[in-house]
TIVO-573659 format. One record per residue (C-alpha): x, y, z; residue number from 0. Coordinates in Angstrom, 3 decimals, decimal comma, m for minus. Example, Ala and Ser with C-alpha at 12.3 -4.5 7.8 and 13.67 -1.06 7.14 Angstrom:
residues 2
@x->12,300 | y->m4,500 | z->7,800 | i->0 .
@x->13,670 | y->m1,060 | z->7,140 | i->1 .
***
This chain:
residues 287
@x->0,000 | y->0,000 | z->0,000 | i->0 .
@x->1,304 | y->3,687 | z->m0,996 | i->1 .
@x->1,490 | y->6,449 | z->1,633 | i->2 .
@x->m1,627 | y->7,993 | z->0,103 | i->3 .
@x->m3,396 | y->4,645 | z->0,439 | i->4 .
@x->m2,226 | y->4,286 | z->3,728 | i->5 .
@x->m3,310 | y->7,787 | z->4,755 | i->6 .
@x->m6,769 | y->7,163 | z->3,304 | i->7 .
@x->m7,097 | y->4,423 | z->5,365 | i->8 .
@x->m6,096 | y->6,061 | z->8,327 | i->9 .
@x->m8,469 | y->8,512 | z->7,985 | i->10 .
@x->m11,254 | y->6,183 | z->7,057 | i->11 .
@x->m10,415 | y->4,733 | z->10,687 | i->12 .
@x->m10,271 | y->7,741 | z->12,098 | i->13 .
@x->m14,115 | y->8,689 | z->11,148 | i->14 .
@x->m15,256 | y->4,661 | z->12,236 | i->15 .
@x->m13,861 | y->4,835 | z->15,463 | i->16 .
@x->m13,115 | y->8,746 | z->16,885 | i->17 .
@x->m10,558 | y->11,160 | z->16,185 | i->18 .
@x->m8,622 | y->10,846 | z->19,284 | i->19 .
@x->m7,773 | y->7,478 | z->19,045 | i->20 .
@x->m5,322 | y->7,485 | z->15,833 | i->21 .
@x->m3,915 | y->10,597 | z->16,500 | i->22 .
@x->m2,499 | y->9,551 | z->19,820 | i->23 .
@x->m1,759 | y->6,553 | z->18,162 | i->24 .
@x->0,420 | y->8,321 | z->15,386 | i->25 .
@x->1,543 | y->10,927 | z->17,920 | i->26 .
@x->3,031 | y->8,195 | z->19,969 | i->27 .
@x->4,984 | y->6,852 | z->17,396 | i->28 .
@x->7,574 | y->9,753 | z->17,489 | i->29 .
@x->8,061 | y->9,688 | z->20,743 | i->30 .
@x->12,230 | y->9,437 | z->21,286 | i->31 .
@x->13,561 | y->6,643 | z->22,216 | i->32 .
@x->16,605 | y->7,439 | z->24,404 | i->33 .
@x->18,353 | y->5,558 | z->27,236 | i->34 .
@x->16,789 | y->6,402 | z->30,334 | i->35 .
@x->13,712 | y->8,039 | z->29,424 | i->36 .
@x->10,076 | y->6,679 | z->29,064 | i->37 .
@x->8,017 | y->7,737 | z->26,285 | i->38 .
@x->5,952 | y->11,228 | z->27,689 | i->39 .
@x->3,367 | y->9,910 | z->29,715 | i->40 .
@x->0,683 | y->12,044 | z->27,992 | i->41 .
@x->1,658 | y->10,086 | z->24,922 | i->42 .
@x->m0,382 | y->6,336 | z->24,826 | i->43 .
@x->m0,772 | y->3,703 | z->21,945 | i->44 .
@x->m3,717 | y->2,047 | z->21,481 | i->45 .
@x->m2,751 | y->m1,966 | z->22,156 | i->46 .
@x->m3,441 | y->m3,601 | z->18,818 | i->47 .
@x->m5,864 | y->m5,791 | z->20,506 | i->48 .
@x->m7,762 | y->m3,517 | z->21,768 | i->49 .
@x->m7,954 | y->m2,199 | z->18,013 | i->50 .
@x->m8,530 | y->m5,099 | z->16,442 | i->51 .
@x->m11,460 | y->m5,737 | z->18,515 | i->52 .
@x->m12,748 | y->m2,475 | z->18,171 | i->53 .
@x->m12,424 | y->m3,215 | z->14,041 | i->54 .
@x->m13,562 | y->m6,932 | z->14,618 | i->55 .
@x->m17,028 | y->m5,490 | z->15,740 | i->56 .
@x->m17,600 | y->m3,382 | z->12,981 | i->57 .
@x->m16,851 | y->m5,745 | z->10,553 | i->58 .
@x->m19,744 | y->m7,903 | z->12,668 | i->59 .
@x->m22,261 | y->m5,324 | z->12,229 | i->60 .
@x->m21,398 | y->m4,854 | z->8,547 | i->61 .
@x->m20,032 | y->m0,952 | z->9,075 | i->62 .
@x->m16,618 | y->m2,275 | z->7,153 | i->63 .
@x->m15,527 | y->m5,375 | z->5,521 | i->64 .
@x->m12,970 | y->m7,612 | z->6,895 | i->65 .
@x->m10,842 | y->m6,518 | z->3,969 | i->66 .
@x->m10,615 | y->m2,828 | z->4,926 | i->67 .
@x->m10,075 | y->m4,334 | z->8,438 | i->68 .
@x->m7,222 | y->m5,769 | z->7,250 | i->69 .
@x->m6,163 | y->m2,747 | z->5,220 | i->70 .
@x->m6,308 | y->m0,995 | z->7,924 | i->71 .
@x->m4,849 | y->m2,703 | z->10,545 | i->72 .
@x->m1,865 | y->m3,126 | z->7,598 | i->73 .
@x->m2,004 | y->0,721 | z->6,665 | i->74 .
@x->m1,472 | y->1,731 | z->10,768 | i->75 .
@x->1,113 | y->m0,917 | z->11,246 | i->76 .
@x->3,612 | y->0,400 | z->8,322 | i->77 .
@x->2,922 | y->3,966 | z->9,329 | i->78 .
@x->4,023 | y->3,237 | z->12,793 | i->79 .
@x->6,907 | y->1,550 | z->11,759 | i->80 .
@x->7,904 | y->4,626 | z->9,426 | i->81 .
@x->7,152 | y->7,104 | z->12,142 | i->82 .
@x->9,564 | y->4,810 | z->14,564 | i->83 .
@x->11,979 | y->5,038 | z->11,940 | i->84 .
@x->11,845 | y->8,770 | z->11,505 | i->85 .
@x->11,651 | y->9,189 | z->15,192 | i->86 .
@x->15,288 | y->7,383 | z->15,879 | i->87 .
@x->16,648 | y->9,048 | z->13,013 | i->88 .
@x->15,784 | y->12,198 | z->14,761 | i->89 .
@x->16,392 | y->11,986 | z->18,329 | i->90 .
@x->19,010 | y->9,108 | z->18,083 | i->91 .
@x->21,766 | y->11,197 | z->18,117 | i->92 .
@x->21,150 | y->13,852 | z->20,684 | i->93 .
@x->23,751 | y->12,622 | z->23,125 | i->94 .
@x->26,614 | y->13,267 | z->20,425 | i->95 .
@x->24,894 | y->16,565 | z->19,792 | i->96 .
@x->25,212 | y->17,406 | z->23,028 | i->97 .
@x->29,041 | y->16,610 | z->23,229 | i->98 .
@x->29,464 | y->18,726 | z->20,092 | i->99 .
@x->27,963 | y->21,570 | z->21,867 | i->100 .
@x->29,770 | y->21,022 | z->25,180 | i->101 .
@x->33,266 | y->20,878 | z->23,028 | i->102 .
@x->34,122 | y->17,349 | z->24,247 | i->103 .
@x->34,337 | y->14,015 | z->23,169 | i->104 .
@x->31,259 | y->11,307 | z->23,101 | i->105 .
@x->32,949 | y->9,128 | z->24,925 | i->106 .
@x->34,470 | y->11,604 | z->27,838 | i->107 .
@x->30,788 | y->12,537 | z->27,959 | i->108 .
@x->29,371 | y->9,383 | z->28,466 | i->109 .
@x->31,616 | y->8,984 | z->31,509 | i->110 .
@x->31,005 | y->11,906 | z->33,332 | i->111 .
@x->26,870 | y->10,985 | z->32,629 | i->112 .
@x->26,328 | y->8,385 | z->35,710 | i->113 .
@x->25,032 | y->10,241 | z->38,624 | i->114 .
@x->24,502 | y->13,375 | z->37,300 | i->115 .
@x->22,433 | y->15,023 | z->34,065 | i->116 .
@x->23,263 | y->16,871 | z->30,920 | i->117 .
@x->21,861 | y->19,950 | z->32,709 | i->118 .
@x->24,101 | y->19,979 | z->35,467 | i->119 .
@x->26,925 | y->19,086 | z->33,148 | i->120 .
@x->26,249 | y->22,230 | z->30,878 | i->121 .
@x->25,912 | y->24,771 | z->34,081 | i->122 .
@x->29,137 | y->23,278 | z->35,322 | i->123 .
@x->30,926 | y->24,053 | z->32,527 | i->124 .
@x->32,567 | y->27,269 | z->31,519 | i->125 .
@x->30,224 | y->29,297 | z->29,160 | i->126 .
@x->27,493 | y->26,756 | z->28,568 | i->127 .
@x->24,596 | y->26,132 | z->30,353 | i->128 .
@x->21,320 | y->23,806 | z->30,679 | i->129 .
@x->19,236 | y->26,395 | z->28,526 | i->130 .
@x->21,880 | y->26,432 | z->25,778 | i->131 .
@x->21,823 | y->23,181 | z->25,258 | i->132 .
@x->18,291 | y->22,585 | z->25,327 | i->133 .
@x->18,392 | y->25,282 | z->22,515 | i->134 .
@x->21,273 | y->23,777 | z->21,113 | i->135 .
@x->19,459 | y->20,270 | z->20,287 | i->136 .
@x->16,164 | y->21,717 | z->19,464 | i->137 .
@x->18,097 | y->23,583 | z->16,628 | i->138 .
@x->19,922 | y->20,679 | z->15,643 | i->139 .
@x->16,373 | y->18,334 | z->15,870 | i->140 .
@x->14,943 | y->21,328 | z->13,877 | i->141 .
@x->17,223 | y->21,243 | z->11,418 | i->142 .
@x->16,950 | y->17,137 | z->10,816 | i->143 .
@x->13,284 | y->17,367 | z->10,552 | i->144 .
@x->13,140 | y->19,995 | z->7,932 | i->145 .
@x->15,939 | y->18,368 | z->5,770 | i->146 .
@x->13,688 | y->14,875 | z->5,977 | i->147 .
@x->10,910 | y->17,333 | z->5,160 | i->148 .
@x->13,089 | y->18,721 | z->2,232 | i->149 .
@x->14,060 | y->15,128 | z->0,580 | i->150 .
@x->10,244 | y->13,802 | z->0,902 | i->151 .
@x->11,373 | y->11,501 | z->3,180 | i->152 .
@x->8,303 | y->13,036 | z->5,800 | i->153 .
@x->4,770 | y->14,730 | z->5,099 | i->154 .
@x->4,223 | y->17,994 | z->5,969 | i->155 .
@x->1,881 | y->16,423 | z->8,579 | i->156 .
@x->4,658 | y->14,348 | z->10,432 | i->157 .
@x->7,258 | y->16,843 | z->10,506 | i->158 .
@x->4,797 | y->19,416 | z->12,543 | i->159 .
@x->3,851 | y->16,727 | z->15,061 | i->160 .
@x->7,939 | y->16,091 | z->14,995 | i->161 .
@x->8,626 | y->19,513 | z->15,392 | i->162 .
@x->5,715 | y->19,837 | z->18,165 | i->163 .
@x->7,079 | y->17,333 | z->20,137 | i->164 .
@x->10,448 | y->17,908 | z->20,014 | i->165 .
@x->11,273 | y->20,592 | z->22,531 | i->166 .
@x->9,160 | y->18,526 | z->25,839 | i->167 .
@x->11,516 | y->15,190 | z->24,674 | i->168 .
@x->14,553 | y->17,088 | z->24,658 | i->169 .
@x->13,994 | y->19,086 | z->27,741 | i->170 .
@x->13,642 | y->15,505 | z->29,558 | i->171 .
@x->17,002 | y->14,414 | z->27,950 | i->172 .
@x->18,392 | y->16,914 | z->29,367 | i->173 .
@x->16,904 | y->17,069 | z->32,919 | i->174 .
@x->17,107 | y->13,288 | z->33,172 | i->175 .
@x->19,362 | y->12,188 | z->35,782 | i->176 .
@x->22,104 | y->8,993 | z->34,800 | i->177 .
@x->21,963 | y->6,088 | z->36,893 | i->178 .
@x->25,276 | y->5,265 | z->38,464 | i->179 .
@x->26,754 | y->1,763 | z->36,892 | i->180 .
@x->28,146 | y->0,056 | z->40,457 | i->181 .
@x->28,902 | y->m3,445 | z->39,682 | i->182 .
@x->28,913 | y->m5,410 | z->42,320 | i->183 .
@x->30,975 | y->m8,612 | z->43,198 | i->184 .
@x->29,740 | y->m11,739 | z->42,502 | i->185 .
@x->31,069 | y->m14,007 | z->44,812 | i->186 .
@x->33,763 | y->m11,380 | z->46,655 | i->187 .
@x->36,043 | y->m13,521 | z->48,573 | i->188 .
@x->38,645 | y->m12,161 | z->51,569 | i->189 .
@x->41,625 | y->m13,094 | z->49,752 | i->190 .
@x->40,965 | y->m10,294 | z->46,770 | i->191 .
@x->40,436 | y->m7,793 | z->49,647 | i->192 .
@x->43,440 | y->m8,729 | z->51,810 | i->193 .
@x->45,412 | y->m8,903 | z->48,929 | i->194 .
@x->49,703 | y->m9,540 | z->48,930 | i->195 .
@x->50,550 | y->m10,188 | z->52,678 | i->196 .
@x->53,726 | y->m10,135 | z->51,416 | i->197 .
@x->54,308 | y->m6,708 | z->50,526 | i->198 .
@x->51,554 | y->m5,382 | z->53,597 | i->199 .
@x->54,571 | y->m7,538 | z->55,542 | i->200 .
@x->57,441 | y->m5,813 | z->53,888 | i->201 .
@x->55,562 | y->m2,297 | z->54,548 | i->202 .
@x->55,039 | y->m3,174 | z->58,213 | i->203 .
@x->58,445 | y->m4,466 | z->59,331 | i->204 .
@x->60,142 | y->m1,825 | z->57,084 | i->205 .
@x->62,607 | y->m3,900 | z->55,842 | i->206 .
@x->63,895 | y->m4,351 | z->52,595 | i->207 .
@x->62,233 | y->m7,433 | z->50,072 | i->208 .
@x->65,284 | y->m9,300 | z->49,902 | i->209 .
@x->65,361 | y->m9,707 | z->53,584 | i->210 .
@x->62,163 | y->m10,807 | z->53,757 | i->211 .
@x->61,736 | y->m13,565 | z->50,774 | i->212 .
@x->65,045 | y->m14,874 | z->52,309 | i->213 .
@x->63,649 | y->m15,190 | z->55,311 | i->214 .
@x->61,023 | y->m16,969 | z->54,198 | i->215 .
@x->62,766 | y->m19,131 | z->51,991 | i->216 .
@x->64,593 | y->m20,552 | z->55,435 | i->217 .
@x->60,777 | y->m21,783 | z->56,676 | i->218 .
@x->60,051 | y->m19,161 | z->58,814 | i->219 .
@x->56,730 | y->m17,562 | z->58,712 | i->220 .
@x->55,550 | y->m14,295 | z->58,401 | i->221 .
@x->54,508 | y->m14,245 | z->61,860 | i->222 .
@x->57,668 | y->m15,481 | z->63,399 | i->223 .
@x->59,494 | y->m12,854 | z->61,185 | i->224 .
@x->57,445 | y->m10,214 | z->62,550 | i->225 .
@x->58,394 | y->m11,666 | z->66,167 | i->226 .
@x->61,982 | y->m11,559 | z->65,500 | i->227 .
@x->62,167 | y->m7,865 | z->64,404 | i->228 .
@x->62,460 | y->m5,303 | z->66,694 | i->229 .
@x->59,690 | y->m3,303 | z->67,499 | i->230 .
@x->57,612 | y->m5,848 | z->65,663 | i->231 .
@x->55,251 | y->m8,596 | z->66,816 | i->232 .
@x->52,776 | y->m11,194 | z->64,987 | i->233 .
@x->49,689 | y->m9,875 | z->66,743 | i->234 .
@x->51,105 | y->m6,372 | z->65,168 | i->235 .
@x->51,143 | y->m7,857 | z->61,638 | i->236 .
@x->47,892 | y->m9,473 | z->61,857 | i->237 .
@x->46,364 | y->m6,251 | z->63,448 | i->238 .
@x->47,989 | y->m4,039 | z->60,778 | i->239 .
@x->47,000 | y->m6,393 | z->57,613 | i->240 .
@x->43,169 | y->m6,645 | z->59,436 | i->241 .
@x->42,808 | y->m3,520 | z->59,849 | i->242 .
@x->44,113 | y->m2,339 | z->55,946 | i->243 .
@x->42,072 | y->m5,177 | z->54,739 | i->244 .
@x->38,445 | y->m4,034 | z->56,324 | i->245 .
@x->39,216 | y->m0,217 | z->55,159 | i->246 .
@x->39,628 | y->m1,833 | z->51,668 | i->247 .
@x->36,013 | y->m3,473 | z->52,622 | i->248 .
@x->34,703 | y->m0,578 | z->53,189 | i->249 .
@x->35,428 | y->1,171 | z->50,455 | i->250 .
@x->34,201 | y->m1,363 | z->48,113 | i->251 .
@x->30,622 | y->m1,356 | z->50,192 | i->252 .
@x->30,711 | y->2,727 | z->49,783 | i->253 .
@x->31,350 | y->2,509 | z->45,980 | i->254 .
@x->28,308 | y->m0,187 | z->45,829 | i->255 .
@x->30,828 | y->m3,004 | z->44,974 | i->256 .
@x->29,244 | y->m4,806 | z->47,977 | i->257 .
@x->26,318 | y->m4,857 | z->49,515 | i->258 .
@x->26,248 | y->m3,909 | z->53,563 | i->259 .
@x->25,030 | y->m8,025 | z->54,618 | i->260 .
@x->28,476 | y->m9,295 | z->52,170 | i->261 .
@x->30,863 | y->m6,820 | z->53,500 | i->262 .
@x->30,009 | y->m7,685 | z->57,052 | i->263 .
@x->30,370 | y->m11,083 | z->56,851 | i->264 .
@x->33,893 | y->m10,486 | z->55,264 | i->265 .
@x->35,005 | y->m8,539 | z->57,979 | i->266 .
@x->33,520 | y->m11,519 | z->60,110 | i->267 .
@x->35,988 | y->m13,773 | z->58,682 | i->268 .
@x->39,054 | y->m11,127 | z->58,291 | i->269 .
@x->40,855 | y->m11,875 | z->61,367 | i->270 .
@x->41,159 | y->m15,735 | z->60,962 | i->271 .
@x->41,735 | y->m15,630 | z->57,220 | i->272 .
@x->44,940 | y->m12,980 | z->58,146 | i->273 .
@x->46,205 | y->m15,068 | z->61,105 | i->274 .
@x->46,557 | y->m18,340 | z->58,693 | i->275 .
@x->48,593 | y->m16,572 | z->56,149 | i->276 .
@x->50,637 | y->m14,995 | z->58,702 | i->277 .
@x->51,225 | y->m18,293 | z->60,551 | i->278 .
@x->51,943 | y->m20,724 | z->57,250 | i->279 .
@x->55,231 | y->m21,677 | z->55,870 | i->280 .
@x->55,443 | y->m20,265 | z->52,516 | i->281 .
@x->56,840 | y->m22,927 | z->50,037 | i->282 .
@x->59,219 | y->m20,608 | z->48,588 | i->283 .
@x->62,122 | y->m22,181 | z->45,738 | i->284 .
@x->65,363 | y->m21,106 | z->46,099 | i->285 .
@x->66,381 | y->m19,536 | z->42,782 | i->286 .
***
């Protein structure tokens, strides 16, 4: 079916079942689709079901045939999928439109985005703000809808409800607030936190890493090392390595690496897991 067939079967629908209906319908279809945002809540589809039925019944009572049903059932469907495509041509690239106004990279952008908003962004930075950048990417959207307009690609009909709905979409891009990517561990494990005892060792006793690896390449543990350096004491090591392990813990819970139930049952477990490193013979070959 042609876009003028199409149209006239819109229209047809549009006198069976109520104005409002495909209008929202068609409306709805431009609505842009970008990360983090909903559709504009004013802005609802009928559910083809819903339509169908609505068509079903008329066909029952003889009002249509179950051709033009189908026609236009057909005719909606491929002018919702053109409108789609339009619509993500349109607003798909408003985040790199943004950089471009900002004067940075995509990519740098993106990575300042979690936690915070385009708005806040553009007010931070030195002569830009959030209202020049709304203006900025209504231009740009502006300017994509009229070229479309320009190569036929759009009726004049689309690119007004474009252009109407435009600045309200763009003004929630904007103001819309990133979430914060915090990936979490898995399975965290005490080991990854306390990390090399070896060097935490080294650091504590303050002596140099020959000293120590030859130390421990005569049997001795790291505990009894600690015991025979003055000033120094197993208890000390363990204490010292416990204590720089649960800070490390605790950061990892602040940045939302872990949640508050896993990084209290590591810290649970920190003391004993220390004290068996400290107190094992390290199977160290002599090179």
């Amino acid at each position: 079916m042609n876009r003028i067939g199409r149209k006239m079967a819109i229209v047809a629908m549009t006198t069976l079942i109520g104005i409002g209906l495909l209008g929202t319908a068609a409306f709805a279809a431009f609505a842009p689709t970008v990360t983090g945002l909903a559709s504009a809540s004013t802005i609802q589809a009928p559910k083809p079901d819903r339509l169908k039925a609505i068509l079903d019944a008329l066909v029952a009572r003889g009002v249509i045939t179950q051709q033009q049903a189908d026609a236009i059932l057909a005719a909606l469907k491929e002018e919702r999928h053109d409108d789609g495509d339009l619509a993500k041509r349109v607003f798909s690239n408003l985040l790199e439109q943004s950089a471009a106004y900002l004067e940075m990279q995509p990519a740098a952008l993106k990575a300042k985005l979690p936690g915070t908003s385009l708005a806040a962004i553009a007010d931070d930075t030195r002569g830009k703000s959030a209202e020049g950048l709304v203006a900025y990417l209504t231009d740009a959207v502006n300017r994509a809808i009229a070229q479309a307009l320009a190569d036929g690609k759009i009726t004049q009909e689309q690119a007004d409800r474009l252009t109407a709905a435009a600045p309200e979409h763009i003004a929630k891009f904007v103001r819309h607030t990133w979430p914060e990517h915090k990936p979490r561990l898995a399975h965290p494990t005490i080991a990854a936190f306390i990390g090399d005892a070896v060097t935490a060792t080294r650091e504590y006793l303050g002596i140099p890493r020959e000293e120590l690896m030859s130390a421990l390449r005569s049997g001795k543990t790291l505990g009894q090392i600690a015991d025979g350096t003055a000033g120094k004491s197993r208890d000390g090591l363990i204490a010292a390595i416990t204590s720089a392990t649960n800070t490390r813990i605790d950061t990892a819970q602040q940045a939302g690496k872990l949640t508050v139930e896993q990084a209290t049952q590591l810290k649970a477990k920190v003391s004993e897991a220390v004290a068996k490193i400290v107190d094992r013979s390290w199977p160290i070959k002599s090179r």
